[in-house]
Structure formats: structure tokens, C-alpha cells
N, C-alpha and C positions, 0 to 999 in steps of 0.2 A: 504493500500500500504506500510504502513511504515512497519508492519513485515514480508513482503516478502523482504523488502533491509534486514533488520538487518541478516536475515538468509541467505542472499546471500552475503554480506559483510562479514559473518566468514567464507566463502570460500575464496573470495575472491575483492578485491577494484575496487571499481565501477566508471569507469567517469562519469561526468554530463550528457555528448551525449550519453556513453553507453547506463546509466540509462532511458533518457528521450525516448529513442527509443526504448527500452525493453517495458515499461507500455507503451507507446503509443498502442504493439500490446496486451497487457491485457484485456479479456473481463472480470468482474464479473457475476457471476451468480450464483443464488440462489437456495435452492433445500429443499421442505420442507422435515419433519419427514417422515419414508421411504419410499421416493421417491426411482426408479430406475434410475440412470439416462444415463448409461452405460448396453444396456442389451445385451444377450447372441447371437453372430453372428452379432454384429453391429462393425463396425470401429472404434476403439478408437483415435480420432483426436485432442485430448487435452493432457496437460499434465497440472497437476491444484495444486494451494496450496491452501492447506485448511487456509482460515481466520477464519474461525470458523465453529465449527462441527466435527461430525465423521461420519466417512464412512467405509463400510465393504466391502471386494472384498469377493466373492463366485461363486458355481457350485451350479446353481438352478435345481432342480432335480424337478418329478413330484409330488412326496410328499412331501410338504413344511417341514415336519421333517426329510429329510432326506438329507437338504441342505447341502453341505461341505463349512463352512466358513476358510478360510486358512488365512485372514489375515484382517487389521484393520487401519487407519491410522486417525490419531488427529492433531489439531489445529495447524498450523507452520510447516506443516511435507507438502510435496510433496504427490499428487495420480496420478493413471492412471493404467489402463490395459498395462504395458508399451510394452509389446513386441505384444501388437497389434498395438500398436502408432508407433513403431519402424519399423513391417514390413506393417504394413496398410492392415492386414492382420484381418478379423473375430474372436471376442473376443470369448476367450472359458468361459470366466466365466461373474460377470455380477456387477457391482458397484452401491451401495444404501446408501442414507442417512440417517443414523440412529438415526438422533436429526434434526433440523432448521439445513442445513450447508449453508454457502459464501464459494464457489470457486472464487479464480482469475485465470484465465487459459488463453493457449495460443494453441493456432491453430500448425497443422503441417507444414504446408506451412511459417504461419509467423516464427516457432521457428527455420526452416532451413534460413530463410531472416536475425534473430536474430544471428546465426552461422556466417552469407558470410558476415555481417556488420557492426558487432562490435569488437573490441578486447578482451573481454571478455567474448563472446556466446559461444566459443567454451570448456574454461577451466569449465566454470559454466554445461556445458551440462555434461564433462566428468564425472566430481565429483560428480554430482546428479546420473549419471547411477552408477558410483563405488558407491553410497552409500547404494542406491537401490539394488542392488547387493549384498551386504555386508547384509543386512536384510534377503533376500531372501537364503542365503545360510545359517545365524544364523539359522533360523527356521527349513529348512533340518536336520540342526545338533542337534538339542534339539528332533526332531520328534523320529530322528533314534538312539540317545545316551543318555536319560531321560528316565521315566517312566511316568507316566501319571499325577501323584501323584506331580514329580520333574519340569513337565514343570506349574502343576499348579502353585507350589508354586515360580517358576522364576517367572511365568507371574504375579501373585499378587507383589513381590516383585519390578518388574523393572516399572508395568504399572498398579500400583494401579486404577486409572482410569476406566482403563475399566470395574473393578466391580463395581462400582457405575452407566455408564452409559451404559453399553450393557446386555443384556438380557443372561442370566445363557444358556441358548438352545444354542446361538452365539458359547460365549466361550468353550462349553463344544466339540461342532463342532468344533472348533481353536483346543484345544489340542488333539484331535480324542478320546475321549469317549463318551457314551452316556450321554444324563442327568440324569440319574438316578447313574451311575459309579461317575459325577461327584458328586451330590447329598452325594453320600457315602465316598467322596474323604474329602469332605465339614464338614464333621460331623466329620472324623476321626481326623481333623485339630482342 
């Protein structure tokens, strides 16, 4: 619990009553090595911080090689299919855990009761969508203004990480080449 305040705290200052009624609607929940736990055309009804783990959001296709991973999220950072949580609408793609992960999550019903009854549900909501927001629109920008070669080396550069704990097949799907392109991108470095 204590690093979901510290990260909600550099947004912004939390009351005692805020705080204590915020985690009161907190469920944790666990999710072994890769689990799915968000799959494709289900409602996304959480919106969760990883206490620990990683998770990969994708489009599971029929041939497991030929899956599109678009994105990644680690330890302190927010998840969620968000714009199926937001319209309550069938997830197009599908959420897995790619190591042991702890989610602390919160429901959509309690996170709109979070909104109407506290003083700081609503500022905390905002800044999490702008920040979410802000990620999803980086990556647009590297897809379409990079080369394959340059989003590797941002992505080693900003998220060492993830080449230690995600699988060469993941990342090489994240920057859209094959494994073998990436394979040769790898050698030429």
C-alpha cells in the first residue's frame, strides 16, 4: 500500500479520510507467470497498480507468433485496458502477466464512489488519464518518426528492464519487426 500513496502523493496531497477510503475500496490480487488475466472481448472493470510485476497488453492472434505486443507496464506504474474500463465496452486486446505480478486494483463502480466522495478522486483520476495519455501518444510518435533500429535503441536506453525480463519475441513485436530483423538489429549494435 505504501507505494501506491508515495506515487499518488507526487501528484498530489492526500487527506487521512481521503486516503483511508481510497484503500478501503483496494482489492489485491495476484496473478502468476503468464497468466491472462484481462482476455480479449471481456470488460475491463479494474484499473490496477502494479506492486510488483510486469504485464504486457496485446492482440492475441491465432498464431501465437504472430501476436502484436504494443505495450508493457512495471512495478509503480498504473494498468488497465483503459478505454474498455472507461466505456465498459469489450476489450480488443488482452492483459498477461509476464513474471509472479501483485495488482492493487479498484473496481469501476467503487472508482466513480472514489470521484463523488472524496476531494481528491477526481484530480488523481485526471492526471492518471493525462498521463496515460501522454505514453500512448509517445509511442504513436516513435512508431511513425524512428526507425526500427532508433526505437530499439530509445527502448534499451529509457527501459533497460525490459531486456532483462521480457522475452526478445515481446519486444521485437513492441517495436514492429520480426525476431529475426530484431536479431540482426542486435548484432549490428
Amino acid at each position: 500500500m505504501q507505494q501506491i500513496k508515495i506515487f499518488l502523493e507526487h501528484i498530489a496531497r492526500i487527506s487521512d479520510d481521503d486516503w483511508a477510503f481510497f484503500t478501503s475500496k483496494l482489492e489485491r490480487r495476484e496473478f502468476p507467470k503468464k497468466s491472462i488475466f484481462l482476455k480479449l472481448n471481456d470488460v475491463e472493470n479494474h484499473i490496477s497498480f502494479i506492486e510488483s510485476g510486469v504485464v504486457r497488453l496485446f492482440i492475441p492472434k491465432e498464431d501465437p507468433d504472430k501476436e502484436i505486443t504494443f505495450g508493457f507496464s512495471f512495478k509503480n506504474q498504473f494498468i488497465s485496458a483503459y478505454d474498455s474500463f472507461l466505456t465498459q465496452s469489450p476489450s480488443a486486446y488482452q492483459l498477461q502477466a509476464l513474471t509472479d505480478t501483485i495488482l492493487l486494483s479498484i473496481n469501476y463502480k467503487d472508482l466513480q464512489e472514489v470521484y463523488e466522495k472524496t476531494q481528491i478522486g477526481n484530480l488523481i483520476g485526471r492526471l492518471t488519464a493525462e498521463r496515460l495519455f501522454l505514453l500512448k501518444s509517445r509511442r504513436e510518435q516513435h512508431l511513425l518518426n524512428l526507425t526500427a533500429e532508433e526505437r530499439y535503441l530509445k527502448l534499451f536506453k529509457e527501459r533497460p528492464e525490459l531486456l532483462k525480463e521480457i522475452p526478445l519475441k515481446y519486444i521485437s513485436s513492441y517495436i514492429g519487426v520480426t525476431p529475426q530483423a530484431l536479431s540482426r538489429i542486435r548484432k549490428r549494435l
